[in-house]
N, C-alpha and C positions, 0 to 999 in steps of 0.2 A: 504494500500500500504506500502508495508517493503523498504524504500533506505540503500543501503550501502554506506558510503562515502571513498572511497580512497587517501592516499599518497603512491605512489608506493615510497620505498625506494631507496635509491643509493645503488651502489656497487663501490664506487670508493674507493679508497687508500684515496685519501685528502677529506677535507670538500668543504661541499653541503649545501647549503641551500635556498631553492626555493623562500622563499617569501621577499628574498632581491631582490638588481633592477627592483622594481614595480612590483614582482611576478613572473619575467624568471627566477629569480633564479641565483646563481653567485657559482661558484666553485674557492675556494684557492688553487689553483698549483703551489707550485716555489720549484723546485728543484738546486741542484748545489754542495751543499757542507753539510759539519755534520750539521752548523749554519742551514741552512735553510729547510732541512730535519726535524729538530728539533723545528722551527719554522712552517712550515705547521701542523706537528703531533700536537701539541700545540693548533694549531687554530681549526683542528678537534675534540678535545677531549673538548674544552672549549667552542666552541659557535657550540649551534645548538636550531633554532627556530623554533616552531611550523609554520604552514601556517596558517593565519589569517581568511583567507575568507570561509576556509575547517570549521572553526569553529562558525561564521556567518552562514555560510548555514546550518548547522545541527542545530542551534537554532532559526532557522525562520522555516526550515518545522515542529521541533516537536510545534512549535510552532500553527502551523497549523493542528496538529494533527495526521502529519505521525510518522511512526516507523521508527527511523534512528540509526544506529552503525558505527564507526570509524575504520577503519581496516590501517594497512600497509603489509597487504599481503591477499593471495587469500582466501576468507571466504570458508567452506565448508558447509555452512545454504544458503539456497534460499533465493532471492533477487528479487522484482519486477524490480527494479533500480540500477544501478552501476555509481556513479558518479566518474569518476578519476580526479584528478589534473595534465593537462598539464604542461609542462615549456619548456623553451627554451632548457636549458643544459642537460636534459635526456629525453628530446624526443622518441628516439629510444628506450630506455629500456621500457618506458613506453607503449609503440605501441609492443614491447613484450610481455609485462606484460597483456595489454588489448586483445590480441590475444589470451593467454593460460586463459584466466576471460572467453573469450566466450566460448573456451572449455568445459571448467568447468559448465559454467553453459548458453548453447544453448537455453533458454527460456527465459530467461533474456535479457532487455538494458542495453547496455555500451555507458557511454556518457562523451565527456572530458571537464573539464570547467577552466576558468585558461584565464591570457590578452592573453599569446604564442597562445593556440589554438584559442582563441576568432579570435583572427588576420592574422593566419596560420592556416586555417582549413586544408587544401590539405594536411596539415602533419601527420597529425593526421587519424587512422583510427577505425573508430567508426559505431554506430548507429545513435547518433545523437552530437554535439557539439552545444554549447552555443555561443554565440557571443554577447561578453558585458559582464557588470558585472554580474554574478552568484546570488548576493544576489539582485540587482534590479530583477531579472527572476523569484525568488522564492518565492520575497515577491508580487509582483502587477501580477503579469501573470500566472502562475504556478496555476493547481489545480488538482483533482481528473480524470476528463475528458478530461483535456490536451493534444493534441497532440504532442508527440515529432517526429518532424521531423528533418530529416536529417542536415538542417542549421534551428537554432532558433537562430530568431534577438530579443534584449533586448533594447525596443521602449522605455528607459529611464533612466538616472543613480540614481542610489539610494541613498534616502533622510537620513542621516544620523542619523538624531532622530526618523527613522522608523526602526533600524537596533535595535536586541533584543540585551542582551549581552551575548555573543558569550559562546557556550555552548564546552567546553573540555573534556566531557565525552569520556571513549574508547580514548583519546589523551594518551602518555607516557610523563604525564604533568615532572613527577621527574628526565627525562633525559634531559629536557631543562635547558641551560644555557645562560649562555652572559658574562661568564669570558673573560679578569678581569676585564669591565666597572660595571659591576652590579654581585655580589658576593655573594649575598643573596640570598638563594632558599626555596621554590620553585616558580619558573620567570614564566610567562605569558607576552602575546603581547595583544595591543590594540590601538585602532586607535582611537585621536578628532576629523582627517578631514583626506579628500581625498582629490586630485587636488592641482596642483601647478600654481599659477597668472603667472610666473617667466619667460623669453621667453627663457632660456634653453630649453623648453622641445623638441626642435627641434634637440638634442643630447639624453637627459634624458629619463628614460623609465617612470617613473613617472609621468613627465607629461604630456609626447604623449599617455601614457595608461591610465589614470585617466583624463584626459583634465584640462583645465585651469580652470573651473567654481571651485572657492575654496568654500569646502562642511564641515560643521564643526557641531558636536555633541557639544549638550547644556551641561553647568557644572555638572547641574543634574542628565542628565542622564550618565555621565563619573565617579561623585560622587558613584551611584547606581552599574554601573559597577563594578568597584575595592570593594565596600561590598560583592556584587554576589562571587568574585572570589575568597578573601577573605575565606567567609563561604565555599564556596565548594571547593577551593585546598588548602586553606592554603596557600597561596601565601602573600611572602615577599618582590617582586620586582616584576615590571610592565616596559616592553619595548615599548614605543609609536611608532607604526610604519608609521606616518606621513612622508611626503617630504618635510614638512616643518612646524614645532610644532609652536605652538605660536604667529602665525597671527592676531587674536585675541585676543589682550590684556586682555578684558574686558571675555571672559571665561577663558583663566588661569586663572587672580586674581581671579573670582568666585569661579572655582574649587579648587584653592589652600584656600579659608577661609571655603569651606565647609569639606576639612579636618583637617582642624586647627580646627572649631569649634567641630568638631567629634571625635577629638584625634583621626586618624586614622595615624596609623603608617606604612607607606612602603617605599620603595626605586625605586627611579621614572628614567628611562633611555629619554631621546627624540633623534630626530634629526631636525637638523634644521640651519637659517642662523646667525651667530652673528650678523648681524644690525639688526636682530628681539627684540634681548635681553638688556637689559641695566642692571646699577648694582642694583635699585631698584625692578625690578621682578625677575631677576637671585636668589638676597638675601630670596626673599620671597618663591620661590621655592625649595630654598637649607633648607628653613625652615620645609615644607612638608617632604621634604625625597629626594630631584634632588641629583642624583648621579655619572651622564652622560650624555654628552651632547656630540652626531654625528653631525662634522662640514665637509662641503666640502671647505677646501683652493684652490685645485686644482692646481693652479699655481702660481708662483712668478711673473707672465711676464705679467703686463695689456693691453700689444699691444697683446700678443697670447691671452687672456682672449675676449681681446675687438673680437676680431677675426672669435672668434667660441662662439661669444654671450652670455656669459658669464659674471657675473657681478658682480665681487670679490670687496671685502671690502676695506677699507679705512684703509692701515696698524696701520695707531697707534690705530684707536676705536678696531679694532681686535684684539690688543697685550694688548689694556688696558682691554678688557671681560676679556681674557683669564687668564691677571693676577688675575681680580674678582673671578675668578672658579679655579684658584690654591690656593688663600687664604683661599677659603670656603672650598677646600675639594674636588671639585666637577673635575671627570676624564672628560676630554675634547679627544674625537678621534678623529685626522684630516685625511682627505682624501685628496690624491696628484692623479692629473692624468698625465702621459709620453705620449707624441706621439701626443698632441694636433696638428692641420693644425695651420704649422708656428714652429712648436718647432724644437729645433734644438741640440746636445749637452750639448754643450752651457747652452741655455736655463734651459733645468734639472738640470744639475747640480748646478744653483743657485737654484732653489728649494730645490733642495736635501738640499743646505744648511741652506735654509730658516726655511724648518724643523725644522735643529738640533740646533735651536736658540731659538724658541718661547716655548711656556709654554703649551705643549699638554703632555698628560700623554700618550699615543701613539700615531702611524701611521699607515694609510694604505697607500699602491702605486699599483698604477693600470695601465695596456696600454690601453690607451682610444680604446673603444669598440664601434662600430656604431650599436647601436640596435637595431633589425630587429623591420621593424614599426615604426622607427623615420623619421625625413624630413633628416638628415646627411644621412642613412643609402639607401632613395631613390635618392639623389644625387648623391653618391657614385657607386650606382646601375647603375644610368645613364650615369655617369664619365668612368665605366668600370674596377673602382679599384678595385671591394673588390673580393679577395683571394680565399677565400673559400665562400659556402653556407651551410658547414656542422656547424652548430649550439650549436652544442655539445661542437664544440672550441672557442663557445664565454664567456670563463671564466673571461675579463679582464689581463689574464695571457698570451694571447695572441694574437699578431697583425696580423688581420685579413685584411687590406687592404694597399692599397697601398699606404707609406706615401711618401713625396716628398724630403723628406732630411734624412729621419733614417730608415733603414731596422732592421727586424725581431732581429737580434743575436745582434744590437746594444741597442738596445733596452731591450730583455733581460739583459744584461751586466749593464745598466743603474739603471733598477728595483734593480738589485741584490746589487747594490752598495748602493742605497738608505737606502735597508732595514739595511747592515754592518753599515751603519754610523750613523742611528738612532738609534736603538738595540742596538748597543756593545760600545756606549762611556760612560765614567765612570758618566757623570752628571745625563745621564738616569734611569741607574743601581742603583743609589743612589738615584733618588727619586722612582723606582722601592721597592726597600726594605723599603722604608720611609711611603709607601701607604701601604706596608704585614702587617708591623710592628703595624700600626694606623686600620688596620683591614677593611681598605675602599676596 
């Protein structure tokens, strides 16, 4: 049996990248002015990541002894199998893309796999879709004789230390980046765990689509990973695409002394929560190679936090990490969300200034987004607020339901000021050039 594995490409102006927000995928749109014009192109040209799980699946079936090849466009070799990557934000193109694949090749299945289609199958038009995780389906279900039918259910989520390490053959491993958190190429993505404990996940797509059971790979086999990738791309940095890195004290430390003791040299990215981290494991990670660390602040405001469930840190332990990880070297990216239920003006704007005060090497800002398949988003549904159901425009760039105190153009207006007062003041600029300069 021959599969072909798909990512159907974008065709947008701004940056795409699917296997952010737990795999819908999230699009950078902020237009306005030369600044921000300038600032989108930037973000497109500097991060663009592989899809994680696209490269899991092709290392569990050759695993099992199929013939599989990585495409982002329509193969002209016969195919038993066409597996495409759903997502949220190109949806439609891809139900294009899958459309002119059956043309092409009328003897062949087309099947989407991905959380969007796992969750939204009626979107999707296929032979068959997956529902669940992909790499549980192909490692304990999936064989030779397999029936694919039209809706296949994935009767269990997958055991982390049963997952191979993730094969990037046929990937365009040299166009991946993650400027400027991680500088060093050529980058690779990898994951220690799936699922989030954290009861956000009733906003978060991570952990309404991963569930709460936290799922974590043994030091060993994350050791064995980064050698894999190593030997066969050459790979100088490694982006952990966890929801939450470092839950587990006790396999960090492991993994970090098994490449102490190995002299293995890379430059390590995570994401994750500051009360997870202290200055003693921070120190020991920055010893490895931590170069980056994805933090969600979200809000200044702990009655709107309290609010929408959310459960923001204790300012000074999170001004003291941060100082920790501006001494060491280490770029800290914070993420702000506008538009929370309860924010108000007001509100943002102390954040905004919250920002331009603490010790983050950048920002992102975002309009809180109700992601299809969360508990916020079937609320909403029920409430009679939300805007649109066209999918496409849920980039976080834009507000799709109905908030109770801030409309759509206030909002934008909002965003845009955040990003001027982050960006363009001279303190930033200055340790901007201070990081070029030191080569981080």
């Amino acid at each position: 049996m021959y599969i072909a594995i798909i990512n159907v490409p974008s065709n947008r102006k701004h940056s795409v990248n699917k296997d952010l927000a737990g795999g819908l995928g999230q699009s950078w749109s902020l237009k306005g002015s030369f600044f921000l014009s300038f600032l989108s192109k930037l973000v497109k040209s500097s991060i663009k990541l592989p899809v994680l799980s696209l490269a899991y699946v092709q290392a569990i079936l050759k695993n099992k002894g199929f013939k599989t090849r990585y495409f982002e466009h329509i193969p002209n070799e016969h195919f038993d199998i066409f597996l495409v990557y759903g997502s949220m934000i190109e949806f439609k193109r891809e139900n294009s893309f899958v459309k002119k694949l059956k043309e092409a090749h009328p003897r062949s299945l087309v099947g989407f796999i991905g959380p969007f289609p796992s969750r939204f199958p009626e979107l999707f038009q296929a032979d068959f879709i997956i529902q669940g995780e992909p790499e549980a389906f192909f490692l304990y279900q999936f064989n030779e004789k397999y029936k694919l039918d039209k809706l296949i259910k994935v009767s269990k989520l997958v055991e982390m230390d049963d997952l191979p390490t993730p094969d990037f053959t046929d990937f365009p491993v040299k166009s991946y980046s993650y400027a400027p958190a991680l500088t060093k190429k050529p980058i690779l993505t990898l994951q220690a765990s799936r699922g989030c404990p954290y009861q956000c996940s009733y906003y978060c797509a991570y952990g309404s689509y991963q569930g709460s059971c936290y799922r974590k790979r043994s030091a060993d086999k994350l050791f064995k990973d980064i050698l894999v990738l190593k030997r066969k791309y050459k790979i100088k940095s490694v982006q952990f695409r966890d929801p939450t890195f470092g839950l587990d004290k006790k396999q960090v430390t492991d993994f970090c002394n098994l490449l102490i003791k190995n002299k293995i040299k890379i430059n390590l990215g995570i994401e994750t929560r500051l009360d997870i981290l202290d200055a003693k494991i921070i120190s020991l990670m920055h010893k490895v190679g931590l170069r980056n660390i994805n933090i969600g602040i979200e809000t200044y405001d702990e009655e709107i936090a309290n609010k929408n469930k959310r459960k923001i840190l204790d300012r000074r332990r999170q001004e003291k990490v941060l100082k920790v990880c501006y001494k060491l070297g280490i770029k800290v990216s914070g993420f702000y969300i506008f538009g929370y239920e309860g924010d108000t003006e007001n509100s943002i704007k102390k954040t905004i200034e919250y920002s331009t005060k603490i010790k983050t090497t950048a920002s992102r800002f975002a309009i809180f987004t109700p992601f299809p398949g969360t508990g916020f988003y079937e609320q909403l549904i029920k409430d009679n607020r939300i805007l649109t159901k066209d999918f496409s425009k849920y980039t976080s760039f834009n507000l799709v339901f109905k908030h109770k105190s801030l409309n759509s153009k206030r909002l934008l207006r909002l965003l845009k000021l955040a990003y001027y007062k982050y960006y363009l003041r001279p303190s930033f600029i200055f340790d901007f050039l201070k990081w070029k300069i030191k080569g981080y």
